[in-house]
N, CA, C and O of each residue as an XYZ file, in Angstrom:
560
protein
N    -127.530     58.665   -108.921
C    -127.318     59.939   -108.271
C    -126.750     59.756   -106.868
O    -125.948     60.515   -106.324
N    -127.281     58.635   -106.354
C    -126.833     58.110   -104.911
C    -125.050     58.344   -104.754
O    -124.421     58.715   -103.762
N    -124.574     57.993   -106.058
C    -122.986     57.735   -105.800
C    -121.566     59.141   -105.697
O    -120.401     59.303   -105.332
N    -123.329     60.230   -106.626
C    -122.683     61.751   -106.300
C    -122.180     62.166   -104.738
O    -121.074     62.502   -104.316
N    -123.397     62.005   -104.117
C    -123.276     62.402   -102.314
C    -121.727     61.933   -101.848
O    -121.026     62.772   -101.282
N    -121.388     61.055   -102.008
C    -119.899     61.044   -101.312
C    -118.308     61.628   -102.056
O    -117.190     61.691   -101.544
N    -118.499     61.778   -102.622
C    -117.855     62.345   -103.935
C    -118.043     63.587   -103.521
O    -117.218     63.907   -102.665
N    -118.995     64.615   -103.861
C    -119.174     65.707   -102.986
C    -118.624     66.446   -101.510
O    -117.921     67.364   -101.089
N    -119.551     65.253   -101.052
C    -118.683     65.548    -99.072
C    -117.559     65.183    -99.082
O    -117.017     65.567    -98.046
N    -116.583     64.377    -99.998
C    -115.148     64.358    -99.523
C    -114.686     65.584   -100.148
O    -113.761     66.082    -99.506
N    -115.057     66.320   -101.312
C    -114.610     67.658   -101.927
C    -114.643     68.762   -100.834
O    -113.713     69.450   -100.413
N    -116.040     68.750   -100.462
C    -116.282     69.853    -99.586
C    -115.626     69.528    -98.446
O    -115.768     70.521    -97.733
N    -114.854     68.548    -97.726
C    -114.625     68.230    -96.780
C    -112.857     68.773    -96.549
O    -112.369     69.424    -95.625
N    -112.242     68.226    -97.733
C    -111.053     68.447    -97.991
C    -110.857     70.187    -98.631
O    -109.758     70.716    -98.795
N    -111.883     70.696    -98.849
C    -111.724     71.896    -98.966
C    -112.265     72.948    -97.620
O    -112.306     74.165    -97.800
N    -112.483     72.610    -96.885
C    -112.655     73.106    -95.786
C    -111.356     72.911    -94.676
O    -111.071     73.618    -93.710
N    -110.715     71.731    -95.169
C    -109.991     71.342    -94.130
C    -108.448     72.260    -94.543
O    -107.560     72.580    -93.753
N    -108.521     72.557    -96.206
C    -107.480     72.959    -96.482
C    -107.622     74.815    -96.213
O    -106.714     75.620    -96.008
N    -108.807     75.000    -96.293
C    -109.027     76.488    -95.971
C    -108.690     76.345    -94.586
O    -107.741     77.098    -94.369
N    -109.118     75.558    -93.257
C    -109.116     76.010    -92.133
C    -107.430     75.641    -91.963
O    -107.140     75.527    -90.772
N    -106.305     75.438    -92.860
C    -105.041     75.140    -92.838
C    -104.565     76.428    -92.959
O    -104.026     76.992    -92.006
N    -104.755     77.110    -94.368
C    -104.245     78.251    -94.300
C    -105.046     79.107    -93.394
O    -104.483     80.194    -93.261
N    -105.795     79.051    -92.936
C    -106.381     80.435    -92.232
C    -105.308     80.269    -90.876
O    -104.701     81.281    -90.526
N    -105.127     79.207    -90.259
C    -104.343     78.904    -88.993
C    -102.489     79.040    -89.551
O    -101.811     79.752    -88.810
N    -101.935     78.565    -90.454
C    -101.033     79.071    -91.018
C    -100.710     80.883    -91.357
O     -99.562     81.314    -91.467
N    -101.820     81.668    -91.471
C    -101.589     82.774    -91.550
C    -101.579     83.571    -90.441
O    -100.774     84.496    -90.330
N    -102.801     83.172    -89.194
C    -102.482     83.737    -88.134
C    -101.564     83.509    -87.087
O    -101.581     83.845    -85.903
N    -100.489     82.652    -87.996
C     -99.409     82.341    -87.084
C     -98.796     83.250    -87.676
O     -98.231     84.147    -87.050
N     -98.798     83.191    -88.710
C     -97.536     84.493    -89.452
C     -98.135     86.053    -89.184
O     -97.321     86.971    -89.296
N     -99.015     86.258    -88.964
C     -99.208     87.430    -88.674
C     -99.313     87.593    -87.308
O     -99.270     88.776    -86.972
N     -99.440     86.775    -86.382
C     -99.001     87.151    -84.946
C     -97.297     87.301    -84.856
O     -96.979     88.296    -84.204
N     -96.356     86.661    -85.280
C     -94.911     86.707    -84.987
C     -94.839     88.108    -86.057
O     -93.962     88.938    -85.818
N     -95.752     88.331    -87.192
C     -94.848     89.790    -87.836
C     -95.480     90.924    -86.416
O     -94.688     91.789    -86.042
N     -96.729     90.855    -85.784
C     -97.252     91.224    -85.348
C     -96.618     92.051    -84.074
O     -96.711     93.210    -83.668
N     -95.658     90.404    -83.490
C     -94.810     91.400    -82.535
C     -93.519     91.889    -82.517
O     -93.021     92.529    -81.591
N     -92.863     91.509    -83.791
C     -92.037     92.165    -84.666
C     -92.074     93.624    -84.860
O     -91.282     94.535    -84.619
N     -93.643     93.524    -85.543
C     -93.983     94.960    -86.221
C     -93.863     96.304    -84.441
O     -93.313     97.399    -84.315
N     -94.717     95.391    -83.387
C     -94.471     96.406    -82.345
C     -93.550     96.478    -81.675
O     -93.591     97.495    -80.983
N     -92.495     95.746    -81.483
C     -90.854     96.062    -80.948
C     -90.471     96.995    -81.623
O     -90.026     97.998    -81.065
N     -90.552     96.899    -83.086
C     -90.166     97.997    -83.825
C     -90.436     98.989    -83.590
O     -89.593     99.886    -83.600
N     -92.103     99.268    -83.198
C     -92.469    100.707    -83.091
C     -91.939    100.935    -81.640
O     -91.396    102.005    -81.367
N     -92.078     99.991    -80.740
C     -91.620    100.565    -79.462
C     -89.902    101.176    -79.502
O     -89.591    101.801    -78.489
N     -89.216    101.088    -80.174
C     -87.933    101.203    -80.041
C     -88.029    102.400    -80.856
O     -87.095    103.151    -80.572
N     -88.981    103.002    -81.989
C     -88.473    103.953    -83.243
C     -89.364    104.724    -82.425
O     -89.961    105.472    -83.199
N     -89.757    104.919    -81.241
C     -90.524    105.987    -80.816
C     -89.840    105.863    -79.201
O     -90.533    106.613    -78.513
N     -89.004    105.363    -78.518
C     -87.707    105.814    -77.724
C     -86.663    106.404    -78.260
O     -85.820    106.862    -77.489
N     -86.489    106.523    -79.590
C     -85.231    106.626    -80.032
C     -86.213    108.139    -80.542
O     -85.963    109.040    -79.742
N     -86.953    108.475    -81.346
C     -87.757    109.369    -81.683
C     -87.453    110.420    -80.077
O     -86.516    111.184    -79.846
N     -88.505    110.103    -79.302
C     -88.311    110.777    -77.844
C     -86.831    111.128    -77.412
O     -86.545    112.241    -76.971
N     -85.997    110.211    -77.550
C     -84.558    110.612    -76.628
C     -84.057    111.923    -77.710
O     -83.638    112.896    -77.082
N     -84.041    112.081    -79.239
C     -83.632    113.052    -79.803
C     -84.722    114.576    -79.901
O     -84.419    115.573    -80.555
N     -85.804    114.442    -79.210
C     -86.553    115.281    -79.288
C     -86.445    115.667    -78.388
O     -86.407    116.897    -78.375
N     -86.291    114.783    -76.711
C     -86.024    115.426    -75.408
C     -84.339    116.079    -75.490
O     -84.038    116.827    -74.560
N     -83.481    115.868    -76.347
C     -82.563    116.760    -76.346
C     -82.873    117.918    -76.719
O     -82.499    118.872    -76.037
N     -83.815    118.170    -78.175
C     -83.400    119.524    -78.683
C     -85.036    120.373    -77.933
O     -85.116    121.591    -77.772
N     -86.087    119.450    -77.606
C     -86.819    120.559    -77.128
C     -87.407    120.412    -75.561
O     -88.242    121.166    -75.062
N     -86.822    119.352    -74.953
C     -87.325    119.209    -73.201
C     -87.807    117.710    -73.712
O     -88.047    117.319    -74.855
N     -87.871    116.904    -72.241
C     -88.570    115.988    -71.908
C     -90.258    115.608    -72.378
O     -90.777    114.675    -72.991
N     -90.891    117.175    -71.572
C     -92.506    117.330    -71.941
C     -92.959    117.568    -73.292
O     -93.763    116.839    -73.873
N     -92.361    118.731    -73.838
C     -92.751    118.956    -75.245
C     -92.149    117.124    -75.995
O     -92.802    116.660    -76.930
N     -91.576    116.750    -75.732
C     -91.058    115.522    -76.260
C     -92.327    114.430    -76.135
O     -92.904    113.973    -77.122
N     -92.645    114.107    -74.800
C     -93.579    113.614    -75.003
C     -95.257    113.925    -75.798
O     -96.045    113.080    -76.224
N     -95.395    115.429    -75.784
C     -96.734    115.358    -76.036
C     -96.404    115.419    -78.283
O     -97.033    114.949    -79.231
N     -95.413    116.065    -78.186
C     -94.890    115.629    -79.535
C     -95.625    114.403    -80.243
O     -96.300    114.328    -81.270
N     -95.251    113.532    -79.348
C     -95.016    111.863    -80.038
C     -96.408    111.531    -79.874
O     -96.903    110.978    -80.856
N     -97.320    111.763    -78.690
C     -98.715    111.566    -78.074
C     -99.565    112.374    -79.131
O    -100.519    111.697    -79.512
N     -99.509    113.475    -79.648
C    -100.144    114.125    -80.718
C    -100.157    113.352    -82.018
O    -101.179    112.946    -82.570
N     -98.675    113.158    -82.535
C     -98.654    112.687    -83.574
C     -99.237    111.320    -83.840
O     -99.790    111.023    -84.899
N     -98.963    109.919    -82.075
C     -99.429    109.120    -82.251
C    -101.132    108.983    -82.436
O    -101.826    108.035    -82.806
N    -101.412    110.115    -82.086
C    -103.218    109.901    -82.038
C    -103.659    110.479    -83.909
O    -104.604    110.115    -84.609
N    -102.753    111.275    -84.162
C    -103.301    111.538    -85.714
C    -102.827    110.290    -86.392
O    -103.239    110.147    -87.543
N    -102.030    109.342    -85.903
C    -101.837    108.286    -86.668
C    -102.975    107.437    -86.790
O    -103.487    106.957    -87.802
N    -103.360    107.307    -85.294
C    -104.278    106.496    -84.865
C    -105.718    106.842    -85.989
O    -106.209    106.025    -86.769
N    -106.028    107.832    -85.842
C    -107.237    108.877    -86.507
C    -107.203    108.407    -88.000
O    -108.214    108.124    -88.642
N    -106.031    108.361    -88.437
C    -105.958    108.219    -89.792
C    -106.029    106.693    -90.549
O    -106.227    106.388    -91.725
N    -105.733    105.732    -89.116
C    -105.864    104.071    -89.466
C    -107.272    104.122    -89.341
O    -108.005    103.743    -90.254
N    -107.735    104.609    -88.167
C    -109.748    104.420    -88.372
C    -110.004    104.778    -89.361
O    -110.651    103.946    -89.997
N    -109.739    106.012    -90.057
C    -110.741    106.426    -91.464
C    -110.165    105.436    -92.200
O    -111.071    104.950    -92.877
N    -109.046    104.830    -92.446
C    -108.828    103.714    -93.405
C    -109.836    102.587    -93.249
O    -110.569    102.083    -94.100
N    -109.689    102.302    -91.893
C    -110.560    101.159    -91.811
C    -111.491    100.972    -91.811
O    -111.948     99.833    -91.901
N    -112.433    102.425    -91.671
C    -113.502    102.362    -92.196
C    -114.331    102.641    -93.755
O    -115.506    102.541    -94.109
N    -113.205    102.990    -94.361
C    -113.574    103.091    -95.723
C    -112.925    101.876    -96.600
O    -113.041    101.695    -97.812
N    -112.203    101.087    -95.635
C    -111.892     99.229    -96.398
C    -113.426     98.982    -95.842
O    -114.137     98.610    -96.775
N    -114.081     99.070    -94.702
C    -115.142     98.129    -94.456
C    -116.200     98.433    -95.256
O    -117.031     97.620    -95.661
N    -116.164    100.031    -95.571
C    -117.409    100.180    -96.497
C    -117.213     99.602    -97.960
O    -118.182     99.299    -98.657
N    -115.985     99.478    -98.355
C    -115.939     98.626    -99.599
C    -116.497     97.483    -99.377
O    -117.505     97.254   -100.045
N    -116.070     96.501    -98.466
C    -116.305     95.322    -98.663
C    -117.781     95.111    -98.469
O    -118.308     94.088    -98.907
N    -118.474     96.034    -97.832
C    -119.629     95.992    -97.483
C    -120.515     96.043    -99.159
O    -121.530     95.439    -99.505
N    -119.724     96.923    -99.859
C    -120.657     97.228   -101.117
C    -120.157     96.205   -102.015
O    -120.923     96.003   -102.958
N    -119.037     95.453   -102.008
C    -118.418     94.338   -102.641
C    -119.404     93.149   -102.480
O    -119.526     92.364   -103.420
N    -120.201     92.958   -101.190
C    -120.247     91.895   -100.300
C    -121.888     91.074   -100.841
O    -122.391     89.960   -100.987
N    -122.369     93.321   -101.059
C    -124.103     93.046   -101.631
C    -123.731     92.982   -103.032
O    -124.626     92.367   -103.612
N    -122.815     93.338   -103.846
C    -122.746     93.321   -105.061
C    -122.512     91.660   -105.436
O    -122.838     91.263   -106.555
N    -122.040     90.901   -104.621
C    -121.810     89.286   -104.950
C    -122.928     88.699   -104.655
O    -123.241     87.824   -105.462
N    -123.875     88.914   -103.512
C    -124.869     88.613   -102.746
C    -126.180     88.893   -104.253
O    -126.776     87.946   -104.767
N    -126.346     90.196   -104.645
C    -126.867     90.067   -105.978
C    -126.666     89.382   -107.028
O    -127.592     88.996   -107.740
N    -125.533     89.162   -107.243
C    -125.240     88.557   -108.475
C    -125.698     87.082   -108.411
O    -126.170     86.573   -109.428
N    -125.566     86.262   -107.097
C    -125.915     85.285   -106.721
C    -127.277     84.850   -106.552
O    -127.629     83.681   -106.395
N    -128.159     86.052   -106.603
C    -129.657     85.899   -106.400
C    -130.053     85.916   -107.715
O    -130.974     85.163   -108.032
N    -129.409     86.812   -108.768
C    -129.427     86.567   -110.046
C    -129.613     84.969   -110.541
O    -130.593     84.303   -110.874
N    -128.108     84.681   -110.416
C    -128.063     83.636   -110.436
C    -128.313     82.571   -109.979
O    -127.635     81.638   -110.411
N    -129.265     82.297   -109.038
C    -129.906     81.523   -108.632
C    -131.424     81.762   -109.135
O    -132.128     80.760   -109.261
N    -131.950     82.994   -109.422
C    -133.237     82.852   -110.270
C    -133.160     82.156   -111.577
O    -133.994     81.335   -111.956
N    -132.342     82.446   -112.100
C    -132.185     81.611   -113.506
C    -131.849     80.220   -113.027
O    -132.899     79.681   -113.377
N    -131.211     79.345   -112.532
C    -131.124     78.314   -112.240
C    -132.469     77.925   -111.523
O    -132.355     76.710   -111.364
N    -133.617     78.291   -111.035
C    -134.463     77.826   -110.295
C    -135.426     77.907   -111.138
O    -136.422     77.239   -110.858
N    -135.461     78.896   -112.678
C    -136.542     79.100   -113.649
C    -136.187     77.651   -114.830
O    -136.987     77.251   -115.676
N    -135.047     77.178   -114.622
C    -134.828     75.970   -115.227
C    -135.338     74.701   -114.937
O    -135.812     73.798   -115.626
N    -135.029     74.923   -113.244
C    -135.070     73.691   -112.852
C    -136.350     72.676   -113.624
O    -136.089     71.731   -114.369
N    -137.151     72.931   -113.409
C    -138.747     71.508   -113.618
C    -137.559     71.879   -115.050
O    -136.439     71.700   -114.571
N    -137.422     72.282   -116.462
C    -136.862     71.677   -117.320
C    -136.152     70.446   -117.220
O    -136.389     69.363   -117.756
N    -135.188     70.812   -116.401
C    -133.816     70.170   -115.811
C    -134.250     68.501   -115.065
O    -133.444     67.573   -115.012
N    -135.272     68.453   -114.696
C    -135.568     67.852   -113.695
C    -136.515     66.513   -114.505
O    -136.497     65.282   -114.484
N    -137.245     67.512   -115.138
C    -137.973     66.072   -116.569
C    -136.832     65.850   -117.485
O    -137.254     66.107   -118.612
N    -135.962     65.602   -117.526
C    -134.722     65.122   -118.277
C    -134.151     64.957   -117.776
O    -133.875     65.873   -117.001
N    -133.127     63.296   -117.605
C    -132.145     62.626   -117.318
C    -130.994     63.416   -117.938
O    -130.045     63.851   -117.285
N    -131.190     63.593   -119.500
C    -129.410     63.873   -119.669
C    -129.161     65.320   -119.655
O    -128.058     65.778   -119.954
N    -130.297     66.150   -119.269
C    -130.494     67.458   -118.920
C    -129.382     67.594   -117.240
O    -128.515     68.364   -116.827
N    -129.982     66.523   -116.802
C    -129.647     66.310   -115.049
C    -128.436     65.993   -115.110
O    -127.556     66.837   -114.944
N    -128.193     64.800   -115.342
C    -126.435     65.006   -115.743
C    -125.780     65.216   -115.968
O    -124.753     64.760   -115.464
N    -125.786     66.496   -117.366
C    -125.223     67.394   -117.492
C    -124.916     68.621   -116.541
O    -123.774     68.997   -116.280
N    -126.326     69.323   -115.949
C    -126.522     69.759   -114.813
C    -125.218     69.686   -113.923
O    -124.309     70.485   -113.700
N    -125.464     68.566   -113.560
C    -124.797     67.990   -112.332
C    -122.992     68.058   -112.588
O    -122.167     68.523   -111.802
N    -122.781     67.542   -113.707
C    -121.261     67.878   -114.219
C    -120.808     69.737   -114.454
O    -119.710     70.256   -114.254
N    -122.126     70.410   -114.946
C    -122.095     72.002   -115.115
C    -121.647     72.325   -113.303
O    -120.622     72.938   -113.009
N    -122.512     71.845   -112.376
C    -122.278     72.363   -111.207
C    -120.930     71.963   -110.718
O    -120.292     72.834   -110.126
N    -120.365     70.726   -110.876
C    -118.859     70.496   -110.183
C    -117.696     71.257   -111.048
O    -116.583     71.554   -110.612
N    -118.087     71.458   -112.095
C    -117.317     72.373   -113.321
C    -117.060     73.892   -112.099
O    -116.006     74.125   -111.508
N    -118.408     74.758   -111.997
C    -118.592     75.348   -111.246
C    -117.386     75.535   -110.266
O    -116.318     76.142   -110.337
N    -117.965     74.806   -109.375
C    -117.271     74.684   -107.976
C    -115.850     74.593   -107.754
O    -115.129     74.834   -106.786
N    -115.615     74.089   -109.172
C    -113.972     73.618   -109.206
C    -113.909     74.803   -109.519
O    -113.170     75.316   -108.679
N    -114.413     75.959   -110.598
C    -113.047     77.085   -110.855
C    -113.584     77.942   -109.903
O    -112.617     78.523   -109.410
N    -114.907     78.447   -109.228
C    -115.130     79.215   -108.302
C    -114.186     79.707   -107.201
O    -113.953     80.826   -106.744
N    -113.572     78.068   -106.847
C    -112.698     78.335   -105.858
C    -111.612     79.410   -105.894
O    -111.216     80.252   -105.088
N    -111.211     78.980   -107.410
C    -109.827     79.568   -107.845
C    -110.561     80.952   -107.746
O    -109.958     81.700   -106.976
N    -111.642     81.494   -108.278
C    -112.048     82.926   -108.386
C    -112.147     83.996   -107.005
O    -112.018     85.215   -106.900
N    -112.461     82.824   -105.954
C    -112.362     83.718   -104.636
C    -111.284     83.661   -104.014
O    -111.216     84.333   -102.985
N    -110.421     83.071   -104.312
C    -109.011     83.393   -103.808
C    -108.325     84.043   -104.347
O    -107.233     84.147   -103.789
N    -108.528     85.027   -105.973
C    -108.126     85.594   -106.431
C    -108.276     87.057   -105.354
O    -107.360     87.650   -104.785
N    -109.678     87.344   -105.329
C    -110.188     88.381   -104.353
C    -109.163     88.711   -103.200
O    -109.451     89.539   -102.336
């Protein structure tokens, strides 16, 4: 069993290292769309203003754009708060399933545990596991 432990920590090791790759790979790409995305808006809301201060004044022009920008605003919070309440009910719904599943694995164990080829099997069931798990939460 001794020869499992390193075998393990280089899995978990190299899978951490490759998650903390893409996570730093993505917040590079989403900072450059990031200030992409707001040049854009800064320019489609001068150009917005200069045709609105023609046909209805300067002031009405601005509070125009200041109205509309705050119902925008209004309308990204309720989004974002009804993504967080999903994930929130997503989050206990995995969190259960996992307590599930860990009662049944813990009502086994003393089985598991007075048997060698019970244990080794075990032990191959769990890296089985781990290997497609991964693939399952990156589906998410």
């Amino acid at each position: 069993m001794g020869w499992l432990l390193p075998i393990l920590s280089g899995m978990m090791t190299s899978d951490v290292q490759d998650a903390l790759r893409r996570t730093k790979r993505a917040a590079a790409f989403y900072a450059v769309i990031g200030v992409l995305a707001l040049t854009a808006y800064v320019f489609l809301m001068l150009a917005a203003y200069i045709k609105l201060a023609e046909t209805r004044g300067g002031l009405d022009a601005a509070l125009i754009l200041a109205v509309g920008s705050v119902a925008v605003g209004g309308i990204a919070c309720g989004a974002m708060s009804i993504a967080a309440a999903i994930a929130r009910r997503r989050m206990a719904r995995r969190h259960a399933e996992l307590r599930g599943q860990l009662a049944v694995a813990m009502s086994a164990l003393p089985l598991v545990l007075r048997s060698k080829p019970l244990l080794v099997a075990a032990a191959i069931g769990a890296l089985m596991f781990l290997g497609t798990s991964r693939d399952k939460s990156d589906a998410d």
